[in-house]
C-alpha beads as a LAMMPS data file, in Angstrom:
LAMMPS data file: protein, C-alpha beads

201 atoms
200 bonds

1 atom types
1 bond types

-500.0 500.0 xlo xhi
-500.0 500.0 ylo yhi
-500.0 500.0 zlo zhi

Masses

1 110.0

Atoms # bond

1 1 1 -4.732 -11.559 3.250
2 1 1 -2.208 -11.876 0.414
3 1 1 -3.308 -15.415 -0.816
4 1 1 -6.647 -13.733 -1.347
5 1 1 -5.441 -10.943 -2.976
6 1 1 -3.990 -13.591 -5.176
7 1 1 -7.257 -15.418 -5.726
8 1 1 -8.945 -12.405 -6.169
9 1 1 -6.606 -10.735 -9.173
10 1 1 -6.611 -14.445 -10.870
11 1 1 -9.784 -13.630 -12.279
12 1 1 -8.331 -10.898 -14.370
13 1 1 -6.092 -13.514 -16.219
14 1 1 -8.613 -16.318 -16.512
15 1 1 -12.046 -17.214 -17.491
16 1 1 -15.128 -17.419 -14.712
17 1 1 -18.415 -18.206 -14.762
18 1 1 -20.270 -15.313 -14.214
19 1 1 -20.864 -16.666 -10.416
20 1 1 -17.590 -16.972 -9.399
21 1 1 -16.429 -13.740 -11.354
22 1 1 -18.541 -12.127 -8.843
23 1 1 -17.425 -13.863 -5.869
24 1 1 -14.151 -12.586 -6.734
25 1 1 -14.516 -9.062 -7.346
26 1 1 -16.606 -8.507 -4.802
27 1 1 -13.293 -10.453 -2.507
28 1 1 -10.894 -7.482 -4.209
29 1 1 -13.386 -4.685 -3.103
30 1 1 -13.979 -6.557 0.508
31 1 1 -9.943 -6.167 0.623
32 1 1 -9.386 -2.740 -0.746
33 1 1 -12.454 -1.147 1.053
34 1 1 -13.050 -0.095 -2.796
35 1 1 -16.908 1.129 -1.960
36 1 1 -15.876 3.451 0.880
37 1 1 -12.927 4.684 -0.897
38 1 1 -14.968 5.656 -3.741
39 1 1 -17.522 7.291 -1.336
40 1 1 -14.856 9.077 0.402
41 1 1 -12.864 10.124 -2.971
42 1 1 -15.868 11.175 -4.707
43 1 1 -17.465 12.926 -2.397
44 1 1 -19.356 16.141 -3.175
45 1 1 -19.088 15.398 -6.841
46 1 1 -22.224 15.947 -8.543
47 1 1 -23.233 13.296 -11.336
48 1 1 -21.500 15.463 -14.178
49 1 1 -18.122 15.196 -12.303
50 1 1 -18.146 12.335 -11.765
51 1 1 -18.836 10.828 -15.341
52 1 1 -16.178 12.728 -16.636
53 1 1 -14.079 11.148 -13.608
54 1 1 -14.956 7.437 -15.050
55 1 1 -12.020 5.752 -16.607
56 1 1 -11.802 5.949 -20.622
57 1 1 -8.789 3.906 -21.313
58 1 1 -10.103 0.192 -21.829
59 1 1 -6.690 -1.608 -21.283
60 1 1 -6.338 -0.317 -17.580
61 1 1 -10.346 -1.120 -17.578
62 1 1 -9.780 -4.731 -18.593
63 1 1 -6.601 -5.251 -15.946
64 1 1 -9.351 -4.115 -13.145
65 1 1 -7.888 -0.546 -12.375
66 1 1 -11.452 1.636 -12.410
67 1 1 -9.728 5.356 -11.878
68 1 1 -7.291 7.225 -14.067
69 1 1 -5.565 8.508 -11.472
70 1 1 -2.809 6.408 -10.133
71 1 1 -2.845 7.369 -6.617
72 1 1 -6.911 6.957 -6.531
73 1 1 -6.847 3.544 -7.929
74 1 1 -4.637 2.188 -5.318
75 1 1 -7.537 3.053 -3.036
76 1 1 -7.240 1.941 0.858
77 1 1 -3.495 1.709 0.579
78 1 1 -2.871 5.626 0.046
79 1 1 -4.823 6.264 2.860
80 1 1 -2.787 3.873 4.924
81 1 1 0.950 5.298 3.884
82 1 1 -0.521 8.876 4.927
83 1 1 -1.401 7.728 7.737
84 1 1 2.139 5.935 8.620
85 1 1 3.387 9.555 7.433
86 1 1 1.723 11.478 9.581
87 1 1 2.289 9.057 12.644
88 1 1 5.910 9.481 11.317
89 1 1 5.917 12.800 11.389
90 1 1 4.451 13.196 14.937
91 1 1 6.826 10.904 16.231
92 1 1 9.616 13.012 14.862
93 1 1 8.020 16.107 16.951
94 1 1 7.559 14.265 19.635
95 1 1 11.041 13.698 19.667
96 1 1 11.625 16.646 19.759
97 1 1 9.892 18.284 22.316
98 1 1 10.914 15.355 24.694
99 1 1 14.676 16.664 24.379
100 1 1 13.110 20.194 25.094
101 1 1 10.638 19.789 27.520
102 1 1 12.446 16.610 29.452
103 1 1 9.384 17.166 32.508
104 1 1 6.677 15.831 30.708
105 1 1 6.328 12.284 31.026
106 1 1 3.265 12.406 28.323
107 1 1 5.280 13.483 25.445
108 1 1 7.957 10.911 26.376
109 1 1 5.227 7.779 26.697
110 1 1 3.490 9.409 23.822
111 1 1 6.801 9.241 22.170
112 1 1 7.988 5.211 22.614
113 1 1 4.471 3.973 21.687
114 1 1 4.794 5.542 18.521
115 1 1 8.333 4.166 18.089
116 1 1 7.273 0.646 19.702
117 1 1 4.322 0.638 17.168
118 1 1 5.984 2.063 13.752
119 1 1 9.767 0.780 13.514
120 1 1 9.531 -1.389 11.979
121 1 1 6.727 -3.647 12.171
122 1 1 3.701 -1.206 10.497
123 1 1 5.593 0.153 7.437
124 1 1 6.715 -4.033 7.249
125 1 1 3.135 -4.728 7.503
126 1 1 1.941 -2.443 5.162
127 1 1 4.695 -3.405 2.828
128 1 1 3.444 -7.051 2.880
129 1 1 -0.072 -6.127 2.647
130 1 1 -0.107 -3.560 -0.568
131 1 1 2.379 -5.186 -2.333
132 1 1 0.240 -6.823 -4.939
133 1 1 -1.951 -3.720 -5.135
134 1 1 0.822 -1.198 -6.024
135 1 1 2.957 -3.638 -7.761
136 1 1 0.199 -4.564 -10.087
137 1 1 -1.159 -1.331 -10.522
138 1 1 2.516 0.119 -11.143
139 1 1 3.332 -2.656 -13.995
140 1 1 -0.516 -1.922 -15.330
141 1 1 -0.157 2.132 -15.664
142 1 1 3.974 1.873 -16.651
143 1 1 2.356 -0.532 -19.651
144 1 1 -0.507 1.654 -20.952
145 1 1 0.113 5.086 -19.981
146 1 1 3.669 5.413 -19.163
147 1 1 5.517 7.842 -21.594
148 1 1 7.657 11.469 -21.075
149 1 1 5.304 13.498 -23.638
150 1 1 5.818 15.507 -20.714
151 1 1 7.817 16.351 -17.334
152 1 1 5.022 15.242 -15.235
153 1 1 4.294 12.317 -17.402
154 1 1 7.776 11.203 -17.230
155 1 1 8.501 11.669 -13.293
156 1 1 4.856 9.621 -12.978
157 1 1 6.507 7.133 -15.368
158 1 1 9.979 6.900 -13.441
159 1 1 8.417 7.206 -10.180
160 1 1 6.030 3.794 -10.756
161 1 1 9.501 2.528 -12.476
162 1 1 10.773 3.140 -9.418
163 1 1 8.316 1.681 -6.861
164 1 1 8.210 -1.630 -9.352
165 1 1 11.606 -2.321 -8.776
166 1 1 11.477 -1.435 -5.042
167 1 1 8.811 -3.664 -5.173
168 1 1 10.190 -6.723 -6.523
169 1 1 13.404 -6.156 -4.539
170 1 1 11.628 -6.241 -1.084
171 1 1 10.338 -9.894 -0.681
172 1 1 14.417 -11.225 -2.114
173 1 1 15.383 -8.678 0.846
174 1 1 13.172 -9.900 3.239
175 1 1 13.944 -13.849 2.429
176 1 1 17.947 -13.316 2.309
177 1 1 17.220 -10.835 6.172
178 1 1 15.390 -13.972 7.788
179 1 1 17.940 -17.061 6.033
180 1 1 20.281 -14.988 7.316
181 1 1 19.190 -14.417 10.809
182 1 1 16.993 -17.092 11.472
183 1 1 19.124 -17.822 15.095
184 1 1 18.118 -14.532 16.330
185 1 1 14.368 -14.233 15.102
186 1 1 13.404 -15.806 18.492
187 1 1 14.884 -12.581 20.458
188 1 1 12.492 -10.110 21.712
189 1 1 14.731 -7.468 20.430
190 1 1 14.397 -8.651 16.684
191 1 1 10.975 -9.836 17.345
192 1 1 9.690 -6.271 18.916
193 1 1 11.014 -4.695 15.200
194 1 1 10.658 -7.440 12.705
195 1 1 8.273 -9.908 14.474
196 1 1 5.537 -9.567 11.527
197 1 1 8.055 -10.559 9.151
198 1 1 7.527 -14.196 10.029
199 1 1 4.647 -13.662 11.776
200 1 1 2.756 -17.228 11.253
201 1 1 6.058 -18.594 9.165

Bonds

1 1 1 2
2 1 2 3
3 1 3 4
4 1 4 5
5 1 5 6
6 1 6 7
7 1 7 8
8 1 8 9
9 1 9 10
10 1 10 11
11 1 11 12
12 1 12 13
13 1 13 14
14 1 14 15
15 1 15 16
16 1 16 17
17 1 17 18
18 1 18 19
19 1 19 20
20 1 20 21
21 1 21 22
22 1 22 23
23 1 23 24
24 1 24 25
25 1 25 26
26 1 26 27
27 1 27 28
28 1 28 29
29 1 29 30
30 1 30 31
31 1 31 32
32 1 32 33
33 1 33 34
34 1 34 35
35 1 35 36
36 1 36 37
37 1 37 38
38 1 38 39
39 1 39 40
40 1 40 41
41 1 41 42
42 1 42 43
43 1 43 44
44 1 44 45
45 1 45 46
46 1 46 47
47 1 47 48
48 1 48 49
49 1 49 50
50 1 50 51
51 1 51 52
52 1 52 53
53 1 53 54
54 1 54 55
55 1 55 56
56 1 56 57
57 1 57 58
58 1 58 59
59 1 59 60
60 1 60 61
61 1 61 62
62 1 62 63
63 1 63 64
64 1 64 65
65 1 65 66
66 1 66 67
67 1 67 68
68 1 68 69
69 1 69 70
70 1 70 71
71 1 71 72
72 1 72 73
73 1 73 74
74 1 74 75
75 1 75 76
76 1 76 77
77 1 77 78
78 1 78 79
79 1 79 80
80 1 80 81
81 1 81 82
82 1 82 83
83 1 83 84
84 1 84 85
85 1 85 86
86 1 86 87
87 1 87 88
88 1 88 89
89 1 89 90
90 1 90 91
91 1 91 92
92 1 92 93
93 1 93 94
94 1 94 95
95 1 95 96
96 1 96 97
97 1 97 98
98 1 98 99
99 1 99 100
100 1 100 101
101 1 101 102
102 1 102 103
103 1 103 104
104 1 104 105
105 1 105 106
106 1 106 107
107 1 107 108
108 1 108 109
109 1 109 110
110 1 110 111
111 1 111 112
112 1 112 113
113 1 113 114
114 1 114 115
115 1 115 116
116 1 116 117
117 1 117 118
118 1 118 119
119 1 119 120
120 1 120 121
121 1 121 122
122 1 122 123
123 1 123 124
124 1 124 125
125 1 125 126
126 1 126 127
127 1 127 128
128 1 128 129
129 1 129 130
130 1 130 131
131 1 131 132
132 1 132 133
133 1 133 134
134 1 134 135
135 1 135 136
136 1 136 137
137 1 137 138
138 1 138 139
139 1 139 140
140 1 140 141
141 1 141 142
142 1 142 143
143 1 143 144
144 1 144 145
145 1 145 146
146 1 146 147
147 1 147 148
148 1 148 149
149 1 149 150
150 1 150 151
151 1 151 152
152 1 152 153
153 1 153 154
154 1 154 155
155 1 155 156
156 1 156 157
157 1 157 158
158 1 158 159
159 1 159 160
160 1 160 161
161 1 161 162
162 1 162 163
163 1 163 164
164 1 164 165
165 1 165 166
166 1 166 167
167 1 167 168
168 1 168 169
169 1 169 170
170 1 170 171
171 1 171 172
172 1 172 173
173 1 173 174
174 1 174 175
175 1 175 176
176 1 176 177
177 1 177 178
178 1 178 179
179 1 179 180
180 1 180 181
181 1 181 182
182 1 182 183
183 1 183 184
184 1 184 185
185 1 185 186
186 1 186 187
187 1 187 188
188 1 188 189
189 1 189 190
190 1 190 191
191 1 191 192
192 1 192 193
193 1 193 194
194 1 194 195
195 1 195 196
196 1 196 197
197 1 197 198
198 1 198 199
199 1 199 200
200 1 200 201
């Protein structure tokens, strides 16, 4: 997945022939679900809306980001952290209730699937997956429409600042975690949280 997110943003940064320009955007909309995003995010918009919706900035145009809106442009992958948030969230109820209501074996299965499932291998996962995306798309909107004209504007500007840096800090983190514990990787224990780490390393 992430060496064809690679392939696909090279054609932003090189020349094509108009066949394999193609090829490659439609491989970045095949990987970001872009079409049913759109038709999900635009939904119930009539035509007016949604031409006033269309992106005016060229620069952000040109580095392949199609929506003003920073959240909107990073498409499949915002639906994907609410969804770890929410799981999150209803693990931390479940949680709980299983220290309240100790009887119900439900809540307490219910309860170690979600923590079997999300610590730590999905937010790893979705880490590896979206990094590109939201790196790229950080760098791209910190470059041409990052500023503090006002407070929004500047928290949206520190914020992407922010998630850059976080960014570029994760895969040094996650090469120094496995040099440094590449004896224990084999353990089920490490394996059951950080297995998808090195998954196919």
């Amino acid at each position: 997945m992430n060496v064809m997110q690679v392939v696909a943003y090279i054609r932003l940064y090189a020349a094509w022939s108009a066949n394999v320009d193609i090829i490659l955007v439609n491989l970045h909309k095949a990987i970001t679900l872009e079409p049913l995003v759109n038709l999900i995010v635009n939904a119930g918009k009539d035509q007016f809306e949604f031409a006033t919706d269309l992106i005016s900035d060229e620069n952000l145009r040109k580095s392949g980001i199609e929506d003003p809106n920073f959240f909107k442009s990073l498409g499949i992958f915002v639906f994907a952290l609410f969804v770890l948030l929410f799981l999150s969230l209803l693990y931390l109820l479940l949680r709980v209730m299983k220290r309240c209501v100790k009887k119900y074996k439900l809540v307490s299965d219910l309860k170690d699937l979600l923590e079997t499932k999300l610590f730590y291998n999905s937010f790893i996962r979705y880490l590896l997956q979206s990094n590109l995306k939201i790196l790229h798309n950080s760098v791209t909107f910190l470059v041409f429409t990052g500023g503090f004209a006002s407070f929004g504007t500047g928290a949206l500007t520190i914020g992407q600042g922010l998630v850059c840096l976080g960014l570029l800090i994760w895969p040094i983190y996650m090469t120094v975690y496995l040099i440094k514990n590449q004896e224990k990787l084999h353990e089920k224990s490490v394996s059951k949280k950080f297995g998808t780490m090195y998954q196919g390393i």
